[in-house]
C-alpha positions, 0 to 999 in steps of 0.5 A: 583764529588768535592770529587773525588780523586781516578781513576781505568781504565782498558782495556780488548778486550770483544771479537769478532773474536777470543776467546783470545787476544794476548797481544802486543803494551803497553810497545811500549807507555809506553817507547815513551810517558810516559817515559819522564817528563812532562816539563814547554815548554810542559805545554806551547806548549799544553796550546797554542794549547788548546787555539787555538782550544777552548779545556780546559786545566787543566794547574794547573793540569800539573804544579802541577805535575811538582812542586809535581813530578818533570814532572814524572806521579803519575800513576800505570800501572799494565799490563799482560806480553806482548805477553801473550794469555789471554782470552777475557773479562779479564782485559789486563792492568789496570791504577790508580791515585796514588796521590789524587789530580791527579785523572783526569789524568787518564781520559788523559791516557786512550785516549793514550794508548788505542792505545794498540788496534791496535797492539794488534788486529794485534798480535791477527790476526797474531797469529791465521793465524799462527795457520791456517798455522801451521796446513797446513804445518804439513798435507802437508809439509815435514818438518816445514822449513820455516814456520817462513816465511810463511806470509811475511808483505808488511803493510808499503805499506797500512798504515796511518803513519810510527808510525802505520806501525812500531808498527803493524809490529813489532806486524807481527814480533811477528810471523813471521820474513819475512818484507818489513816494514823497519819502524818496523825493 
């Protein structure tokens, strides 16, 4: 609609394996790909491949950004704290416009770091196998020495990039201590 001029995206996992999430991987995208100004050689680079690939590009959008603030994003991100256990169909973090005429940004944003999904699903996974492990070695151990170590992370081997490795297991390591993923160290 023309008179558009405010955006509210939220993320929430609806449920699944386990009744609570736990919360990991946003400030991971915040601080990687949100932290830096927008840039003019940005806008130029995204417009090239756009073009090259027929995919619109709202570079009126971009430089207005860069002229009204300075490259920085009129964005709120407001987000539960990271490594919380929040029960599913709740809201994990939300993302709004703060400036009228950048209501289409959020749209962009949402595709990035919905991202969160991934290391998000590992901590959850990880965090409930803990459980599980947990519960063992207080039937069967004498002691809980050494549960930190219980699960160990060769998840480096498997995965489809380095950035995937490292930030789902620095989602193992939320847990446990014990990787051979040097990328998450």
């Amino acid at each position: 609609p023309q008179d558009i001029t405010k955006v509210f995206s939220y993320f929430e996992s609806r449920g699944g394996e386990y009744i609570k999430a736990y919360f990991f991987g946003l400030q991971y995208y915040l601080k990687r790909y949100l932290s830096t100004p927008i840039t003019k050689d940005d806008i130029k680079e995204t417009q090239e491949y756009a073009k090259e690939h027929q995919v619109p590009f709202f570079k009126e959008g971009w430089e207005y950004i860069i002229d009204q603030f300075g490259g920085r994003l009129p964005i709120r991100i407001r987000a539960v704290k990271e490594g919380s256990l929040i029960p599913v169909n709740n809201a994990l973090f939300t993302i709004e416009n703060t400036d009228n005429k950048s209501y289409w940004l959020v749209g962009y944003l949402e595709t990035l770091l919905l991202k969160v999904w991934s290391p998000l699903t590992c901590a959850t996974k990880i965090y409930n196998m803990k459980k599980i492990i947990e519960h063992y070695y207080k039937e069967t151990a004498d002691s809980m020495q050494g549960l930190d170590l219980a699960l160990h992370n060769f998840g480096d081997r498997g995965s489809s990039s380095v950035e995937s490795a490292s930030i789902n297991g620095v989602a193992h390591l939320t847990q446990f201590l014990g990787t051979d993923n040097f990328a998450s160290l």
